[in-house]
C-alpha positions in Angstrom: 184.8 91.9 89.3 187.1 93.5 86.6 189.5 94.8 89.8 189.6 91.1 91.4 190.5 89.2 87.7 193.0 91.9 87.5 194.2 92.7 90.9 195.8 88.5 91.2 194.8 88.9 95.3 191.1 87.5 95.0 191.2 84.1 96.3 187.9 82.7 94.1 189.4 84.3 90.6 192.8 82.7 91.4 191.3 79.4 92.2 188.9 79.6 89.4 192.2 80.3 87.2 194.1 77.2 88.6 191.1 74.9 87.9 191.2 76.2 84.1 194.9 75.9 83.8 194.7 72.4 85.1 191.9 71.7 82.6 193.7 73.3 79.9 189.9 73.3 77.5 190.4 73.8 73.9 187.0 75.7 74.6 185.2 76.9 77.5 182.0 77.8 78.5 181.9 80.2 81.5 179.1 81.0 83.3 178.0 83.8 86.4 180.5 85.9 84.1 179.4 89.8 84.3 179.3 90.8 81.0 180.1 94.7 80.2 179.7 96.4 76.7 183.5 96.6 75.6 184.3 93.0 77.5 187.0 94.3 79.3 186.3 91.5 82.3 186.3 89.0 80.1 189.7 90.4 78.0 191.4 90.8 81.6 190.3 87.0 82.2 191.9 85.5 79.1 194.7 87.5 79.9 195.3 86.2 83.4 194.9 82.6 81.3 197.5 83.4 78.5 199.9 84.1 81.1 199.3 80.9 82.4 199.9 79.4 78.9 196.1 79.4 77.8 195.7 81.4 74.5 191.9 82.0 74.4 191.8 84.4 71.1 188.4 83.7 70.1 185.7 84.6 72.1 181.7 85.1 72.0 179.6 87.6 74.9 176.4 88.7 73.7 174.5 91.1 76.1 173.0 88.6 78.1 169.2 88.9 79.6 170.2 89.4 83.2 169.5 92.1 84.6 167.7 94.2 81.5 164.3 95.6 82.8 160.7 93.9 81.8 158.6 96.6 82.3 156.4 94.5 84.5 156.2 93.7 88.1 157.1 90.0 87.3 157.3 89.4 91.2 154.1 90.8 92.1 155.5 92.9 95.1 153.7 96.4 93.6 157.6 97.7 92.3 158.8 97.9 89.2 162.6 98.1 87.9 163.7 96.1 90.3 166.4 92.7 90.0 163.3 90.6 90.1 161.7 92.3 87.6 164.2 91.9 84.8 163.9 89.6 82.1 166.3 87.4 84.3 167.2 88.3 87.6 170.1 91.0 87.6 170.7 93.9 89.4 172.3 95.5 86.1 172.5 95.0 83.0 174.5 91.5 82.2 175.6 91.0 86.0 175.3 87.1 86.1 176.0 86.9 81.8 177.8 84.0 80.1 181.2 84.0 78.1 182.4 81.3 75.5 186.1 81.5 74.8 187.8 79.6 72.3 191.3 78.5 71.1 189.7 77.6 67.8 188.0 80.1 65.8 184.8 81.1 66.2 182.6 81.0 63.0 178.7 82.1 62.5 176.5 82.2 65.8 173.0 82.5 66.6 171.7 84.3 69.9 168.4 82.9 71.0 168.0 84.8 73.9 164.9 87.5 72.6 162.8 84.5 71.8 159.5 84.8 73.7 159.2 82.3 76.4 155.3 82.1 75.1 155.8 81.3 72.0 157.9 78.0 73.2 155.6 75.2 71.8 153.7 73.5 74.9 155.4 76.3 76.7 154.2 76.6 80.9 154.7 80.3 80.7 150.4 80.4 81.0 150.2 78.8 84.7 153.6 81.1 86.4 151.2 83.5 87.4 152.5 86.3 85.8 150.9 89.6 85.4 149.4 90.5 82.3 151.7 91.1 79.3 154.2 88.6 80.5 153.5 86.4 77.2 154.2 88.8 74.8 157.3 91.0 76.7 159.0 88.0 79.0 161.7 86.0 77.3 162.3 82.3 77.5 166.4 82.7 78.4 166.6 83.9 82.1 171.0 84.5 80.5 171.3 83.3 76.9 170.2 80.5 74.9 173.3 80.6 71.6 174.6 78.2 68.7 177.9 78.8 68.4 179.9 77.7 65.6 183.9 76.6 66.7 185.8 75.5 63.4 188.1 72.5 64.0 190.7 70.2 61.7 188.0 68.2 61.5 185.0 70.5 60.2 182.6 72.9 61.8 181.4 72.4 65.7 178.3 73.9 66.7 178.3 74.4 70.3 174.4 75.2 71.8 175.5 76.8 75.2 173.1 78.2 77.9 172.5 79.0 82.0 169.0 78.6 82.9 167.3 79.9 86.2 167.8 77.9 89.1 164.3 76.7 89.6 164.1 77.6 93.1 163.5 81.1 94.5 159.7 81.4 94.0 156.7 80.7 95.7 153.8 78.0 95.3 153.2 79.5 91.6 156.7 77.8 90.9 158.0 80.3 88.2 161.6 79.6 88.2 160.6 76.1 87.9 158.6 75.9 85.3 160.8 78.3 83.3 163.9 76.4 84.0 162.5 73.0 82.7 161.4 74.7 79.4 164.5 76.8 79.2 165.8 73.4 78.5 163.4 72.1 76.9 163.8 74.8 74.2 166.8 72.0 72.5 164.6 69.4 71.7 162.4 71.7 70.2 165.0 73.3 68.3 166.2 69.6 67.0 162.7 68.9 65.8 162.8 71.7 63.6 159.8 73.1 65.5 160.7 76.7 66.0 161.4 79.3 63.3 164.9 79.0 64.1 166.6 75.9 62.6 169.5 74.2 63.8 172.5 73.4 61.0 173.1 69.9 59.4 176.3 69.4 61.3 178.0 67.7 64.5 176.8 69.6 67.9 177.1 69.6 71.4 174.6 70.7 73.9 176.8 73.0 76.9 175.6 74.2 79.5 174.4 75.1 83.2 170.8 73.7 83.9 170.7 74.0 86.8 168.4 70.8 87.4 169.0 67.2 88.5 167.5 64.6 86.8 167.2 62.1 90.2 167.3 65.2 93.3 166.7 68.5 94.4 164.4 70.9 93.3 162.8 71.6 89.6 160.5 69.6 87.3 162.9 67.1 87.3 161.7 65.2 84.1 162.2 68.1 81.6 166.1 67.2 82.3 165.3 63.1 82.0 163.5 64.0 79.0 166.6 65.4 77.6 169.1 62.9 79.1 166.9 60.0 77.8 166.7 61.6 74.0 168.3 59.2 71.7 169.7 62.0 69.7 172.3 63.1 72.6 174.6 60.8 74.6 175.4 61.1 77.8 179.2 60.2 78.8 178.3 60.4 82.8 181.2 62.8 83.5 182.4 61.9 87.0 186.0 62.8 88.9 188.1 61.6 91.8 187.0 63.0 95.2 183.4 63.1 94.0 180.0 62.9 96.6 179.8 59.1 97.2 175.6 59.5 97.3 176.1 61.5 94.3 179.0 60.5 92.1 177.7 62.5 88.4 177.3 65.4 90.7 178.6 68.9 89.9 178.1 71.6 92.0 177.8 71.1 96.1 176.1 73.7 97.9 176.2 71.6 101.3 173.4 71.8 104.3 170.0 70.3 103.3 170.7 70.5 99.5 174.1 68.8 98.9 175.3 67.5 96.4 173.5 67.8 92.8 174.2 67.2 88.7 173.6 70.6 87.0 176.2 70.8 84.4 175.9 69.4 81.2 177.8 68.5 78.1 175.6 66.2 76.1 176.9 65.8 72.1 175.2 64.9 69.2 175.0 60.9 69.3 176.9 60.5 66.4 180.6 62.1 68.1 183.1 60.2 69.6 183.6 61.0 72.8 187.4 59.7 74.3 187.4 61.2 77.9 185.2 62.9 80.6 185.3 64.0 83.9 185.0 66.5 87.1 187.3 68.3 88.6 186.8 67.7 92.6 189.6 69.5 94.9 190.0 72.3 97.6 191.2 74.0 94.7 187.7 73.8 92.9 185.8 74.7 96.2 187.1 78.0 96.6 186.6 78.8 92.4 183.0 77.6 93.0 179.6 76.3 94.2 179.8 74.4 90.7 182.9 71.8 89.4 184.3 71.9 86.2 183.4 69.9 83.6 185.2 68.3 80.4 184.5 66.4 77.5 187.3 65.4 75.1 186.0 64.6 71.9 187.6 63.2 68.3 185.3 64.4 65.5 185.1 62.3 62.5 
């Protein structure tokens, strides 16, 4: 991945490039980012963007979950060490990861992603038939669950960013499912002050991949209506020209039998402003991705 960012002759980077240029994000989430120990993917991506005029100084990439072994046989098939096996799937360490770069500095963080998926209030870790140990060594964030704070004019930002398992890839037992609903199901608990961790007094934004539609496709689709449908985030329906008619909030379009589905999310706290939304729909973002870019602009008070 580090040769194709740098090498300029990989026809997904330089479309994924374009699309971010043409965004131009005073912050951006990025996810399916392999992360490496000294970052140096991620440094050669914000270079490739400051030569387009991007300056993305500030940057968080904590060692992600993918791809760091469980110990157990999570799938059952009598091997251990294997992609399927990790605490989320990877077949190394942080292949799959998550960046968040930043042209506004990046203040205190919190990474999330050690908490125990059992000890998740209400958590459905007990019926993913799991072998035995799961509860106490399998963690709830197949990537990252983080709270990052991004200072602005206007006051601190906390940005709660994550990438949850795509809840599909599993048999009757439906594992990924039921972690992917409480993967994001772990923000509500986190607002209710349930969980040892406790969010700041101050203006956030939920960001993320997932990886659920509330209305289609795969997944317990109510853990993402419960969240859409909490009073204490707002949902600016981010939709774009050239979007799926039968689907027009969607986000990613993986074609065939699935089409075209909603699985990227920014949802702020109720209280923020927000001035403008969309996704970006072109040839352009069809070669970056399966998934569309989404924006939020926001004016903080």
């Amino acid at each position: 991945m580090l040769a194709a960012i740098a090498g300029g002759a990989d026809a997904q980077v330089e479309a994924a490039l374009d699309i971010i240029a043409r965004a131009d994000p005073d912050v951006l989430l990025l996810t399916d980012l392999d992360w490496d120990y000294r970052a140096e993917a991620l440094l050669a991506l914000c270079a490739r963007l400051r030569a387009k005029g991007l300056d993305y100084s500030h940057f968080f990439a904590a060692q992600p979950n993918t791809g760091i072994d469980s110990g157990l046989d999570l799938d059952g098939n009598g091997r251990v060490g294997e992609a399927r096996d990790a605490q989320g799937y990877g077949r190394f360490t942080g292949q799959h990861g998550m960046a968040l770069v930043s042209k506004l500095p990046i203040g205190a963080t919190q990474d999330f992603s050690g908490f125990l998926w059992g000890d998740l209030p209400e958590s459905r870790i007990a019926s993913a038939d799991l072998p035995e140990g799961a509860e106490t060594a399998l963690r709830l964030s197949s990537t990252a669950h983080w709270d990052v704070t991004v200072k602005t004019a206007a006051g601190q930002l906390h940005l709660w960013a994550f990438a949850a398992t795509p809840p599909v890839f599993d048999g009757p037992e439906d594992r990924n499912g039921r972690r992917n609903a409480d993967e994001i199901g772990f923000w509500r608990h986190y607002l209710d002050g349930a969980l040892a961790e406790r969010p700041a007094a101050a203006p956030f934004v939920l960001i993320g991949k997932a990886n659920l539609d509330p209305d289609r496709g795969a997944g317990r689709r109510t853990a993402m209506r419960d969240l859409l449908e909490d009073p204490r985030f707002q949902d600016a329906a981010p939709t774009g020209p050239g979007a799926p008619e039968a689907a027009p909030l969607a986000t990613a379009d993986f074609g065939g039998s699935v089409g075209p589905l909603r699985l990227d999310y920014i949802l702020p706290a109720a209280g923020i402003k927000v001035t403008g939304a969309g996704v970006i729909w072109s040839e352009t973002a069809a070669r970056a991705s399966d998934h569309r870019l989404v924006f939020l602009d926001l004016a903080l008070p």
